[in-house]
C-alpha positions in Angstrom: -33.5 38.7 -6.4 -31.0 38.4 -8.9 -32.6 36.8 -12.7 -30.7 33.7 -13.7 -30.0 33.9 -17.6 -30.3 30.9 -19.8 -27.8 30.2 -22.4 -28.8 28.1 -25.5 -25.6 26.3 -27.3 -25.3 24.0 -30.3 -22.2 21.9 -31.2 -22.9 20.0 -34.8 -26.1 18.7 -34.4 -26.4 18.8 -30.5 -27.8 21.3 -27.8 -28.0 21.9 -24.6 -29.2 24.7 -22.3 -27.3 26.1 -19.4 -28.7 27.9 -16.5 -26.1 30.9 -15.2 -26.1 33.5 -12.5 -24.8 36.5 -15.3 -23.1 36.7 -18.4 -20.0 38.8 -17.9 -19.3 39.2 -21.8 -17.9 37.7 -24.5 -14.5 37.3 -25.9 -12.8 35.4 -29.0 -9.7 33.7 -27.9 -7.0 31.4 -29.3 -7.2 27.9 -27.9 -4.1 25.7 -27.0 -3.7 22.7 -26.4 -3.4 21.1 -23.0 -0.9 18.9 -21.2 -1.3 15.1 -20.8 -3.4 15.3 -17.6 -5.5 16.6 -19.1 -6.1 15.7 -22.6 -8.2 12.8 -21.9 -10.5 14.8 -19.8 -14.2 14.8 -21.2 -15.5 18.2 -21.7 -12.0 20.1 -22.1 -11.1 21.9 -25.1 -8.2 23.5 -24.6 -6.8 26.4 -22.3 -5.8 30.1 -23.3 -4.4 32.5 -21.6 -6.1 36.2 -20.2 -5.1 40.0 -20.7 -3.6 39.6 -16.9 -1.6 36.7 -17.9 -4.1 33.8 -15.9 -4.5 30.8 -17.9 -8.1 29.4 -18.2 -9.4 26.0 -19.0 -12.1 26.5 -22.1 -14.7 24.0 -21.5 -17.6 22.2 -23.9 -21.3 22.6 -22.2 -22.7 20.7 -24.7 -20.4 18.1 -25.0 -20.4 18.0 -20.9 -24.6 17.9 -20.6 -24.1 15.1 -23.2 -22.1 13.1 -21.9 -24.6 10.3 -19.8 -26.5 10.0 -22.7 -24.6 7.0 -24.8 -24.0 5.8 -21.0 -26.3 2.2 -21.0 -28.6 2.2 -18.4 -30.0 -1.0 -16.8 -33.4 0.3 -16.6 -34.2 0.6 -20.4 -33.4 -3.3 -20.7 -34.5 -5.0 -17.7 -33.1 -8.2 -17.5 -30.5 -7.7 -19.6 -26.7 -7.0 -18.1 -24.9 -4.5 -19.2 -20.8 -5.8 -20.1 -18.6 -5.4 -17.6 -15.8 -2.9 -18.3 -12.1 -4.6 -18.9 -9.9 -4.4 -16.4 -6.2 -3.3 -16.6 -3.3 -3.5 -14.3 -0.9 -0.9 -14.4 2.3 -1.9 -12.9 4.8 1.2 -12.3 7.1 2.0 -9.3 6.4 5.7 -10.3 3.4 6.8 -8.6 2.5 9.9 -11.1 2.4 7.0 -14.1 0.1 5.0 -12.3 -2.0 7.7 -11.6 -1.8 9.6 -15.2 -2.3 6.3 -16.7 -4.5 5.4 -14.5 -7.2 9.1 -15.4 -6.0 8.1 -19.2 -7.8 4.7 -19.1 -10.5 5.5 -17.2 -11.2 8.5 -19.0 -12.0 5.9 -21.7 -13.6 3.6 -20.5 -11.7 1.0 -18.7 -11.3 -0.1 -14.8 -8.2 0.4 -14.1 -6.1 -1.3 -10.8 -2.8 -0.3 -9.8 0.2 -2.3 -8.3 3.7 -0.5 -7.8 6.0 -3.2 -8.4 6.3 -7.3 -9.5 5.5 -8.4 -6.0 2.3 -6.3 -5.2 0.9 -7.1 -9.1 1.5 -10.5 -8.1 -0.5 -10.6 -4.7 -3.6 -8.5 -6.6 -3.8 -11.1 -9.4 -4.0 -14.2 -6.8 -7.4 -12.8 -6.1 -8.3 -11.4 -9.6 -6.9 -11.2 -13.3 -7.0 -8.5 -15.3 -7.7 -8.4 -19.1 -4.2 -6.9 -19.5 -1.2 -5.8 -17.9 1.0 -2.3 -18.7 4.5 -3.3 -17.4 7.2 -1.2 -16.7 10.9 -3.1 -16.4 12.7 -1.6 -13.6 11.3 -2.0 -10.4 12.1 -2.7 -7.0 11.2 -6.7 -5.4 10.6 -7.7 -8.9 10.9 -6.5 -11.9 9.0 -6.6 -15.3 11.0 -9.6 -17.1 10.7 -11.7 -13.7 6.8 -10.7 -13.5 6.4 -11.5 -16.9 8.8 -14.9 -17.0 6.6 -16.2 -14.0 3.3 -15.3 -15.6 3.9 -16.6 -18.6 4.8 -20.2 -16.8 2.0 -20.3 -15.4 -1.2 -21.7 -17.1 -3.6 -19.1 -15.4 -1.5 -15.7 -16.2 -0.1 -17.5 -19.4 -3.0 -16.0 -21.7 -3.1 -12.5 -20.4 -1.9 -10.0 -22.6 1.5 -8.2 -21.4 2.3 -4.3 -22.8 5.6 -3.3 -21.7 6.6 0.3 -21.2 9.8 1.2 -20.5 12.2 4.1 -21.0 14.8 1.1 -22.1 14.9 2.0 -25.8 17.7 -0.7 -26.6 16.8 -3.0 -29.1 18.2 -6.0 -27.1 16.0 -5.0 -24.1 12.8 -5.5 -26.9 14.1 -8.4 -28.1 14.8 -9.9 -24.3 11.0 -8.9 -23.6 9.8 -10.3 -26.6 11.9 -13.2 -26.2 9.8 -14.0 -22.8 6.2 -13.6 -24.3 5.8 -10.0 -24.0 2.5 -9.0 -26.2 3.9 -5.5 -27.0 6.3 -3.2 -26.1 6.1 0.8 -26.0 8.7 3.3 -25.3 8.5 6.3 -22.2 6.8 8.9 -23.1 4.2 6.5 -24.6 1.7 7.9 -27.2 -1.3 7.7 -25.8 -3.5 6.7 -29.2 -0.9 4.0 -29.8 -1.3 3.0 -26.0 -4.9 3.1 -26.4 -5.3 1.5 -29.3 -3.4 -2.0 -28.3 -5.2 -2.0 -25.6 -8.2 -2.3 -27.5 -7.1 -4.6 -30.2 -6.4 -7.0 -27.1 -9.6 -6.5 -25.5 -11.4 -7.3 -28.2 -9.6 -10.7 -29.1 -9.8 -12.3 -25.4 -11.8 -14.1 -23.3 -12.4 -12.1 -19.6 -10.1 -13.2 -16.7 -12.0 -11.2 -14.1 -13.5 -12.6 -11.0 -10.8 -14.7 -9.6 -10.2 -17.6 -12.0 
């Protein structure tokens, strides 16, 4: 029977122990950076490539056996519920943007729901609102200023915070979105800190719009 080694690692002023089958050796590498898929990932530190030209993702055990621990648990209050997460929309006729932005938000923190133009963000918001809304312009059925000119008539979408993002760089299209109540407006490729962090300057300021009202 093969003996499982233990490995003991410390990051700052955590540790964690992590049971393997074998230690093959170790090696000092160069890290890089990863892509956008990835960078929001938990756990990931980089990537670098091998002798034999594979590229490997370089991982954080400590930072990965931590990562439950600041998670609140309804157990250690009893009786006491924990907040609900905000929600965001994320309206996009591209499918990989709703699904990158969709592993970005959640990543940190947020629910995330997705609708793929005007008409289908409209439909999902009958039955629930969202804390905010990420808003591309062009889109099939209806597009981001129609979306956002009949929200922001209406007294029960009026108050929910709109982010625009949009590969239209044109001042006048800023102004036009502007112009209809849009909160902010962001530029494709988006930064994601910059993305991030309106989000959370917005969350923090509003009352929560979920559960159908």
């Amino acid at each position: 029977m093969r003996q499982q080694k233990l490995l003991l690692l410390q990051e700052g002023g955590a540790r964690a122990a992590v049971l393997v089958d074998e230690v093959i050796g170790n090696r000092e590498v160069i890290i890089k950076g990863v892509g956008p898929q990835l960078s929001g990932v938990a756990g990931i530190l980089g990537a670098t490539a091998l002798g034999d030209g594979r590229s490997v993702l370089i991982l954080n055990p400590v930072q990965l056996a931590h990562r439950g621990d600041a998670a609140p648990r309804a157990a250690d209050s009893p009786g006491v519920r924990a907040p609900e997460a905000p929600l965001v929309m994320v309206v996009d006729d591209s499918l990989t943007v709703r699904k990158f932005t969709e592993r970005l938000l959640s990543g940190h923190g947020y629910q995330v729901t997705t609708a793929r133009d005007g008409m289908d963000a409209m439909e999902q918001m009958a039955v629930s609102l969202p804390d905010v809304i990420l808003l591309d312009i062009e889109m099939p059925r209806m597009d981001g200023f129609d979306l956002t000119r009949k929200l922001k008539q209406s007294p029960r979408t009026a108050c929910v915070p709109i982010i625009i993002i949009t590969s239209r760089a044109a001042e006048k299209h800023r102004r036009h979105a502007l112009g209809l109540g849009v909160d902010a407006y962001l530029g494709k490729p988006y930064v994601e800190q910059a993305l991030l962090d309106q989000i959370a300057g917005f969350v923090q300021s509003i009352p929560r719009h979920n559960g159908g009202r």
